[in-house]
PDB file with one MODEL, atoms N, CA, C and O in Angstrom:
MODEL        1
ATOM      1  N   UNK A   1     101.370 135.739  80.999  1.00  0.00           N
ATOM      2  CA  UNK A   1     100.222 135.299  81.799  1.00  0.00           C
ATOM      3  C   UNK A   1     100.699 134.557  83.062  1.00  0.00           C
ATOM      4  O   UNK A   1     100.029 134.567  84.095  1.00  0.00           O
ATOM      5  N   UNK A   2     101.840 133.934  82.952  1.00  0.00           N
ATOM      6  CA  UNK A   2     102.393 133.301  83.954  1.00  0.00           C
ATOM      7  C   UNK A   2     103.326 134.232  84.959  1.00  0.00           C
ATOM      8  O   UNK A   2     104.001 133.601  85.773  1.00  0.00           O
ATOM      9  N   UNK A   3     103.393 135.228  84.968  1.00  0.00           N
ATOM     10  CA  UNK A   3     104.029 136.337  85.887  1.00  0.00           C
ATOM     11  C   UNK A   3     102.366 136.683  86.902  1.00  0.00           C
ATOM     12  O   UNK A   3     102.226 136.651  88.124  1.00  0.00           O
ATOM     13  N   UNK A   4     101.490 136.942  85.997  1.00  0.00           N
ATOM     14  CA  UNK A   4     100.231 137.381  86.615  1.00  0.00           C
ATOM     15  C   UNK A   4      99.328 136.163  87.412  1.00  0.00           C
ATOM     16  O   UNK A   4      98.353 136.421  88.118  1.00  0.00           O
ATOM     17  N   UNK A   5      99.684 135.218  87.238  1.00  0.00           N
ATOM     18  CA  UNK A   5      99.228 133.895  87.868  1.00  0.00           C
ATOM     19  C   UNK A   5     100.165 133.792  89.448  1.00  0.00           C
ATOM     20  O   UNK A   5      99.628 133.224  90.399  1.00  0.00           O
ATOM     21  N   UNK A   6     101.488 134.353  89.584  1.00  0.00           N
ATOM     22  CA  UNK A   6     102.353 133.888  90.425  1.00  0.00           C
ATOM     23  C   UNK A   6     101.884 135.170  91.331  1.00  0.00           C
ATOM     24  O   UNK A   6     102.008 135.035  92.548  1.00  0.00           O
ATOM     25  N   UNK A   7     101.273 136.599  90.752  1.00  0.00           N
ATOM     26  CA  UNK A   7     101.126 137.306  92.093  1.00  0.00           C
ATOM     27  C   UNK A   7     100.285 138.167  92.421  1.00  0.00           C
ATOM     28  O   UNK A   7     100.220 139.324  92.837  1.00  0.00           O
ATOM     29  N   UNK A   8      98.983 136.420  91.827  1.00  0.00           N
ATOM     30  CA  UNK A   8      97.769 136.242  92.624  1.00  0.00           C
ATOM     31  C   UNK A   8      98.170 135.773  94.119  1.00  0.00           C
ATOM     32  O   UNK A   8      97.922 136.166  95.259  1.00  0.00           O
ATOM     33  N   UNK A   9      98.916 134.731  93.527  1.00  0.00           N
ATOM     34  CA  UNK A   9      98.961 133.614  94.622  1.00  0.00           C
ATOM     35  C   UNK A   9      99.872 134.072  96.064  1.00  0.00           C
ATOM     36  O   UNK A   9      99.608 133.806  97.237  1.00  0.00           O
ATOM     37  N   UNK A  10     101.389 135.099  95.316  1.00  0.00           N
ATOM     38  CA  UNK A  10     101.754 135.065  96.981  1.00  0.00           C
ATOM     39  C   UNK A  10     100.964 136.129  97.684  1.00  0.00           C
ATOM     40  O   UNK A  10     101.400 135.980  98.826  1.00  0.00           O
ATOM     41  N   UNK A  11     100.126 137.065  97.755  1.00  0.00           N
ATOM     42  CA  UNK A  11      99.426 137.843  98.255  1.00  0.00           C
ATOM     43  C   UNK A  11      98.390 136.678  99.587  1.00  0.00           C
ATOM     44  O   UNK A  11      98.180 136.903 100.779  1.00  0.00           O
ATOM     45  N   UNK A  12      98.009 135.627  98.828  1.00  0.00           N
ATOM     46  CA  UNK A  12      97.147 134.527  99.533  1.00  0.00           C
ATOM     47  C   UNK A  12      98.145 133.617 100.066  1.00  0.00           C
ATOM     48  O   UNK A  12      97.512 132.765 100.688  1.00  0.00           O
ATOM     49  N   UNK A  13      99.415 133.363 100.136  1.00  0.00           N
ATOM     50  CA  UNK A  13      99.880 132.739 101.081  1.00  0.00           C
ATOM     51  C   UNK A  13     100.814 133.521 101.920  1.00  0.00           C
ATOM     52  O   UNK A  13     101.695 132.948 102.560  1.00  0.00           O
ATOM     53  N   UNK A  14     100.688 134.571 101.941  1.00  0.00           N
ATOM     54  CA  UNK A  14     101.129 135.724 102.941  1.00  0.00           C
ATOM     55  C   UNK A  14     100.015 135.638 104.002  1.00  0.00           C
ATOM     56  O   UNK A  14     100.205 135.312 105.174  1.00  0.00           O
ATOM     57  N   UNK A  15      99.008 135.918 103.535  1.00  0.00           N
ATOM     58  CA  UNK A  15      97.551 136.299 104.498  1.00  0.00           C
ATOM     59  C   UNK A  15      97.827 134.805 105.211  1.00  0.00           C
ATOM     60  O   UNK A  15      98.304 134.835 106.345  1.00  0.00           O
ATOM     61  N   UNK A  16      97.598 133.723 104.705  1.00  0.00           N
ATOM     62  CA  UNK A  16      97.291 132.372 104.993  1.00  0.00           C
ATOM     63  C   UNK A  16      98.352 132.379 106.760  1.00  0.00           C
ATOM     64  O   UNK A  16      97.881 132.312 107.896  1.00  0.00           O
ATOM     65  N   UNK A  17      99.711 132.477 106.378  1.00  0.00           N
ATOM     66  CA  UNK A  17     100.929 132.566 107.042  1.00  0.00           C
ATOM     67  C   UNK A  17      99.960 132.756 108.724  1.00  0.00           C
ATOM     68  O   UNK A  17      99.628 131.813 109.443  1.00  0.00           O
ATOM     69  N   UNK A  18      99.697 134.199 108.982  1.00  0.00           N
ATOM     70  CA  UNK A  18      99.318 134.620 110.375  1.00  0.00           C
ATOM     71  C   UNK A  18      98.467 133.589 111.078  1.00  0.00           C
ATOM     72  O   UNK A  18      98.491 133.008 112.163  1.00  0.00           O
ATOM     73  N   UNK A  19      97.412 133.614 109.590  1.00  0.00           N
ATOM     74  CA  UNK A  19      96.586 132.684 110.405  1.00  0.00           C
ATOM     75  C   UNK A  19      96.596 130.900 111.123  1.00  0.00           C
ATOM     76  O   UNK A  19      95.658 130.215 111.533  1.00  0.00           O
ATOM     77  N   UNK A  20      98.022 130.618 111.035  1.00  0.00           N
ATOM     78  CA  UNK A  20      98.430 129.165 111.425  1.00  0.00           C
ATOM     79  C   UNK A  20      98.623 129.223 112.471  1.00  0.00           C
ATOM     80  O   UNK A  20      98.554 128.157 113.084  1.00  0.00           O
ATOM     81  N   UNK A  21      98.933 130.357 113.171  1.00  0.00           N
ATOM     82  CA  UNK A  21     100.247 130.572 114.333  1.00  0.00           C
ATOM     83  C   UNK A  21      98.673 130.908 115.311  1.00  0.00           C
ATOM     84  O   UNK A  21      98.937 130.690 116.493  1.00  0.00           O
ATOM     85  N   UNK A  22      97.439 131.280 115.171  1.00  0.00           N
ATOM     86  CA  UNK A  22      96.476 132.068 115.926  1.00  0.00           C
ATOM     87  C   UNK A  22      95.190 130.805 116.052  1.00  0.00           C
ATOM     88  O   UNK A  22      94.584 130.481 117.073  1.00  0.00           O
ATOM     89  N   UNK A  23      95.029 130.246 114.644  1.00  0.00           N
ATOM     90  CA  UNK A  23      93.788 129.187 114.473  1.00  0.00           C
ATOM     91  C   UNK A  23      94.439 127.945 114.236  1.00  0.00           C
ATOM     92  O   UNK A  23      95.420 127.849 113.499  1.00  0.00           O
ATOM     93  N   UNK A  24      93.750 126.681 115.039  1.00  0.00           N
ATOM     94  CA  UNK A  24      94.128 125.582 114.146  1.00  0.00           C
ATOM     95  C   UNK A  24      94.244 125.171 112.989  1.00  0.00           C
ATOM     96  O   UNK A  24      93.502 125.633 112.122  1.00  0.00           O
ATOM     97  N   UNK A  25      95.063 124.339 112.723  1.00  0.00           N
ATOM     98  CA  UNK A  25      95.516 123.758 111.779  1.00  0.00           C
ATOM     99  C   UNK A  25      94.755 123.267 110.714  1.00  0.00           C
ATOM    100  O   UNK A  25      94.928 123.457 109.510  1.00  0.00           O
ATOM    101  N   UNK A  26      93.739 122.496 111.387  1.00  0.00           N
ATOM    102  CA  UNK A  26      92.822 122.046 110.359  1.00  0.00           C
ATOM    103  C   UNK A  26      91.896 123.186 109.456  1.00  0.00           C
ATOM    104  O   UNK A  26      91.672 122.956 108.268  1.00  0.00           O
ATOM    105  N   UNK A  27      91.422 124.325 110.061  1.00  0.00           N
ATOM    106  CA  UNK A  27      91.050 125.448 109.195  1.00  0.00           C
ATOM    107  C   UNK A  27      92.178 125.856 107.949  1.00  0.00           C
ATOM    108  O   UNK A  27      91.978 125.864 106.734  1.00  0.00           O
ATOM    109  N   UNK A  28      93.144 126.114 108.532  1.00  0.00           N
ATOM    110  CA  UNK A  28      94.688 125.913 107.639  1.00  0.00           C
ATOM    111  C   UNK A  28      94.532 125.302 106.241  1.00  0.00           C
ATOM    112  O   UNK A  28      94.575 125.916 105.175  1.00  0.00           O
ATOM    113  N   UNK A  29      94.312 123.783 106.456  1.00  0.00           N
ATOM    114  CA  UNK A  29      94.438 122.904 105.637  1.00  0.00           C
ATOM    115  C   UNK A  29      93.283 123.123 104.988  1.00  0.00           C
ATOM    116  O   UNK A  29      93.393 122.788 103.809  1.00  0.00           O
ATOM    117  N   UNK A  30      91.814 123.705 105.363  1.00  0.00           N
ATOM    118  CA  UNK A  30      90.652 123.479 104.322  1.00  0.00           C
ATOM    119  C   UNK A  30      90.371 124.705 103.429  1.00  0.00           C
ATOM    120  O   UNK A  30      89.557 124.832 102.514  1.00  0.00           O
ATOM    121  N   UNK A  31      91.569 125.871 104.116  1.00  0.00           N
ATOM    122  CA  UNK A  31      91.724 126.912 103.494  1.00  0.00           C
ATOM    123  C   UNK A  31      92.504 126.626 101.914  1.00  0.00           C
ATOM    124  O   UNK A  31      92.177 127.053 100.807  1.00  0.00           O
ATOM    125  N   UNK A  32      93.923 125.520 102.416  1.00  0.00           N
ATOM    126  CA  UNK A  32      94.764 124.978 101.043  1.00  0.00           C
ATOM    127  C   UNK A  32      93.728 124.623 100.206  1.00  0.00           C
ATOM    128  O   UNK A  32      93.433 125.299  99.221  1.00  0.00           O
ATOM    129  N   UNK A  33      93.114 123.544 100.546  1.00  0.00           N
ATOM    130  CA  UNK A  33      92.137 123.011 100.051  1.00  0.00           C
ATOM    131  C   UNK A  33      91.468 123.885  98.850  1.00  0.00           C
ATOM    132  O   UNK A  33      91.524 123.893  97.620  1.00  0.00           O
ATOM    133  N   UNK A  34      90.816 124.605  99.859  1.00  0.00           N
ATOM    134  CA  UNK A  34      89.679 125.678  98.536  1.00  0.00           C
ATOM    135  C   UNK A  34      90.427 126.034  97.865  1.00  0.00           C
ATOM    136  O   UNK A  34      90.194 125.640  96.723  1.00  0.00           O
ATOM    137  N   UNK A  35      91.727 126.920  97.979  1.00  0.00           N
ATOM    138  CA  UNK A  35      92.651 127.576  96.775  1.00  0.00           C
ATOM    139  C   UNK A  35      92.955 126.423  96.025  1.00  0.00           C
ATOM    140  O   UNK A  35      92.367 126.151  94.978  1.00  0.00           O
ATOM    141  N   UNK A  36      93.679 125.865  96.422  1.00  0.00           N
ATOM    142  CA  UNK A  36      93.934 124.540  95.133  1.00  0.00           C
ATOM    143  C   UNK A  36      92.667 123.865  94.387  1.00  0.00           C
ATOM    144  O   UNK A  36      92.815 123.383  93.265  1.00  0.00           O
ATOM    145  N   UNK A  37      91.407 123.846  95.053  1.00  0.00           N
ATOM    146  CA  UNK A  37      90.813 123.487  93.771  1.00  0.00           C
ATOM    147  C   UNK A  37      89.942 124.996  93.103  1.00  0.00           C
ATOM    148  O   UNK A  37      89.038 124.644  92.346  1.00  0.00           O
ATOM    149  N   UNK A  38      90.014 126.006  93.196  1.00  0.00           N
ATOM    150  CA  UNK A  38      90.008 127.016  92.460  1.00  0.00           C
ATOM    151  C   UNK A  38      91.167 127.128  91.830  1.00  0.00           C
ATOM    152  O   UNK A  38      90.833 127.132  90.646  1.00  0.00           O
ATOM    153  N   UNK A  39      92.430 127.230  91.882  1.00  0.00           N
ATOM    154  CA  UNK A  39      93.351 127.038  90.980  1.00  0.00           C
ATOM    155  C   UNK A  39      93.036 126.148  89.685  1.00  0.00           C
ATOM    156  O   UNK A  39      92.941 126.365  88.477  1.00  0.00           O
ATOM    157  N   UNK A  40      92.926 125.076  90.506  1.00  0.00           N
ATOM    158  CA  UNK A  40      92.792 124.095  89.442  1.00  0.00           C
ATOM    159  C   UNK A  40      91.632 124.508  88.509  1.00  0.00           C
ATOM    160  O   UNK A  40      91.806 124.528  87.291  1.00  0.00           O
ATOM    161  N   UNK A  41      90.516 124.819  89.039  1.00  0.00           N
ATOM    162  CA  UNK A  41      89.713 125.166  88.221  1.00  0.00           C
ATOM    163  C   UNK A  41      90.515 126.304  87.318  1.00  0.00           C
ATOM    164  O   UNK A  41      90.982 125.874  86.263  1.00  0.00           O
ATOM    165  N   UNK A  42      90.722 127.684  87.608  1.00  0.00           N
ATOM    166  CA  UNK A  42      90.912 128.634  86.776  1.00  0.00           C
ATOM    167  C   UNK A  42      91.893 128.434  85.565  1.00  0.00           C
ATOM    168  O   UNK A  42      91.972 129.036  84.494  1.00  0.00           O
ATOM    169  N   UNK A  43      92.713 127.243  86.161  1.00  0.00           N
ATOM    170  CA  UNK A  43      93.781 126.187  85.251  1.00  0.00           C
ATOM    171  C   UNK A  43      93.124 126.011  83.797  1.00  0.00           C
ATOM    172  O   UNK A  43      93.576 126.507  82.765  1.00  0.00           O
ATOM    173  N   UNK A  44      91.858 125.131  83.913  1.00  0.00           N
ATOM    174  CA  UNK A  44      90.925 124.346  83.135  1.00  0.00           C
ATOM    175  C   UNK A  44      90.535 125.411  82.135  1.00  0.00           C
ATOM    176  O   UNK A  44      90.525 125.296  80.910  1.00  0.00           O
ATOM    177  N   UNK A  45      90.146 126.695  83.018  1.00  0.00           N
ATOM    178  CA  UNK A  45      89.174 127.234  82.438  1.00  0.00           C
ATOM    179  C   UNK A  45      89.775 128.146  81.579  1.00  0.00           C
ATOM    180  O   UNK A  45      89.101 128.824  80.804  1.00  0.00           O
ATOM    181  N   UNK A  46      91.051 128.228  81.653  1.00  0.00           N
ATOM    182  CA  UNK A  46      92.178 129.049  81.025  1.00  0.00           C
ATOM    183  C   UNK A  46      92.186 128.327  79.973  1.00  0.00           C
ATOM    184  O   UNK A  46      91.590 128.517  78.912  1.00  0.00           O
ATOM    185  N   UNK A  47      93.074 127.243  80.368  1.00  0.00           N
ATOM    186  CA  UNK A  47      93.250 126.546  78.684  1.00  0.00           C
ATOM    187  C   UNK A  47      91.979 126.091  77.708  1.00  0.00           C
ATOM    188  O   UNK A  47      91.989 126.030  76.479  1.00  0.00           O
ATOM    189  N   UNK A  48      90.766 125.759  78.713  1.00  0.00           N
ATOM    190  CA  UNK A  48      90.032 125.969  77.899  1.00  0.00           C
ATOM    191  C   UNK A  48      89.242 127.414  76.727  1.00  0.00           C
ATOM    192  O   UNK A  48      88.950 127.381  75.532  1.00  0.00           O
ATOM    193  N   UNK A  49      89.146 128.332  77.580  1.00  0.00           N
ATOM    194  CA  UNK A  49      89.374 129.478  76.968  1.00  0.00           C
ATOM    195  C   UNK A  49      90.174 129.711  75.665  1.00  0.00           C
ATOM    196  O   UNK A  49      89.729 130.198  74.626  1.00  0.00           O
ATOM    197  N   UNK A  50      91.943 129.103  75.998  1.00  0.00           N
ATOM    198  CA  UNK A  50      92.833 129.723  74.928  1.00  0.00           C
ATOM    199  C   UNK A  50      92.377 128.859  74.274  1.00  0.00           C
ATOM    200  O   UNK A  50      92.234 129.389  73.172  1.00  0.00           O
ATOM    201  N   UNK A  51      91.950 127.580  74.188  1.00  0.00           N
ATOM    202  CA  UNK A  51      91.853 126.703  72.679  1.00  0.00           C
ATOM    203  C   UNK A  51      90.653 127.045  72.405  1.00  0.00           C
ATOM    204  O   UNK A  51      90.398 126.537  71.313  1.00  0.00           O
ATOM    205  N   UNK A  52      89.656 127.696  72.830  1.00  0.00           N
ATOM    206  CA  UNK A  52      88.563 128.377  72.240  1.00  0.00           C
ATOM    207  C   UNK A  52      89.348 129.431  70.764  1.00  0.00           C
ATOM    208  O   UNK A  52      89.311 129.494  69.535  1.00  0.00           O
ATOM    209  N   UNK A  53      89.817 129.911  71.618  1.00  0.00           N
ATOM    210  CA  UNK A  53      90.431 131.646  70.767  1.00  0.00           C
ATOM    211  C   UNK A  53      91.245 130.697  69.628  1.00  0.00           C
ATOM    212  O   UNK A  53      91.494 130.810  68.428  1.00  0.00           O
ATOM    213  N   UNK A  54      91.390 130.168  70.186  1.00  0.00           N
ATOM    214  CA  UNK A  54      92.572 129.062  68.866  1.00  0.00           C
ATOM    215  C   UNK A  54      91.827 128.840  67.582  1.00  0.00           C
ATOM    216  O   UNK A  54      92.014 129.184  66.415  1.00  0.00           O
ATOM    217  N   UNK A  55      90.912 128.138  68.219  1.00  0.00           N
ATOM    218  CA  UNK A  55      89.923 127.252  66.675  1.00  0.00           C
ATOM    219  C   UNK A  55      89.049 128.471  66.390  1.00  0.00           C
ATOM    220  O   UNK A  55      88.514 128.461  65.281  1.00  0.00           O
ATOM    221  N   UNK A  56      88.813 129.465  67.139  1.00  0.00           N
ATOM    222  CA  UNK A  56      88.023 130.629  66.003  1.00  0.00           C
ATOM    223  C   UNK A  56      88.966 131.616  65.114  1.00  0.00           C
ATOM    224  O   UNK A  56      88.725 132.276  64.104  1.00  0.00           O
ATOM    225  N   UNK A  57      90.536 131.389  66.168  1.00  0.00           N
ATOM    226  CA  UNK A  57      91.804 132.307  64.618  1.00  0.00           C
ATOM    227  C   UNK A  57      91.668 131.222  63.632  1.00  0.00           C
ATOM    228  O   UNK A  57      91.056 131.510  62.603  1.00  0.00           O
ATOM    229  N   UNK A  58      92.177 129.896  63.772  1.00  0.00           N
ATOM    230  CA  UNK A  58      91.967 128.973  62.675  1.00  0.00           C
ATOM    231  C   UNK A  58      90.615 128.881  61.591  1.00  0.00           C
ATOM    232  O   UNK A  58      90.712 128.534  60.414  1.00  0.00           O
ATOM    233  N   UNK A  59      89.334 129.278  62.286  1.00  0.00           N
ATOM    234  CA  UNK A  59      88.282 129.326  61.229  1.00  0.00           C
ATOM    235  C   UNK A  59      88.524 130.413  60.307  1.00  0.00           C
ATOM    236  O   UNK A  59      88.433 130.124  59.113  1.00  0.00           O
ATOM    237  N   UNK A  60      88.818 131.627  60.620  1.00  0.00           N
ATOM    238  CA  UNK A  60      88.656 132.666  59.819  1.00  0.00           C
ATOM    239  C   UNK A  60      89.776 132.547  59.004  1.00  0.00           C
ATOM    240  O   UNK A  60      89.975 133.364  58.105  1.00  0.00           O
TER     241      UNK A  60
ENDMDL
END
C-alpha cells in the first residue's frame, strides 16, 4: 500500500514544479497546503478503515 501511496504523490509534485517558475509563490504554497491536508486526511481515513477490517476479522 505504501508503493501506491508514493506514486500518487510524485505525479502531483511534478505538475506543481512548472507552475512556480510561471505563478506566484503564494498560489504555490496554498496548493502544498490543500495536498497536505488531504493527505493527511486519506492518512486517517486509511487507518481508520484498516482497524475497521481488524475488529470485524477478530469478531468472527
Amino acid at each position: 500500500m505504501s508503493k501506491f501511496v508514493v506514486n500518487l504523490d510524485e505525479p502531483q509534485s511534478e505538475s506543481v514544479k512548472p507552475q512556480e517558475s510561471s505563478n506566484e509563490p503564494k498560489k504555490r504554497r496554498g496548493c502544498g497546503r490543500i495536498l497536505g491536508i488531504l493527505g493527511i486526511i486519506s492518512l486517517i481515513f486509511f487507518a481508520h478503515w484498516r482497524n475497521r477490517r481488524l475488529f470485524l476479522l477478530a469478531e468472527r
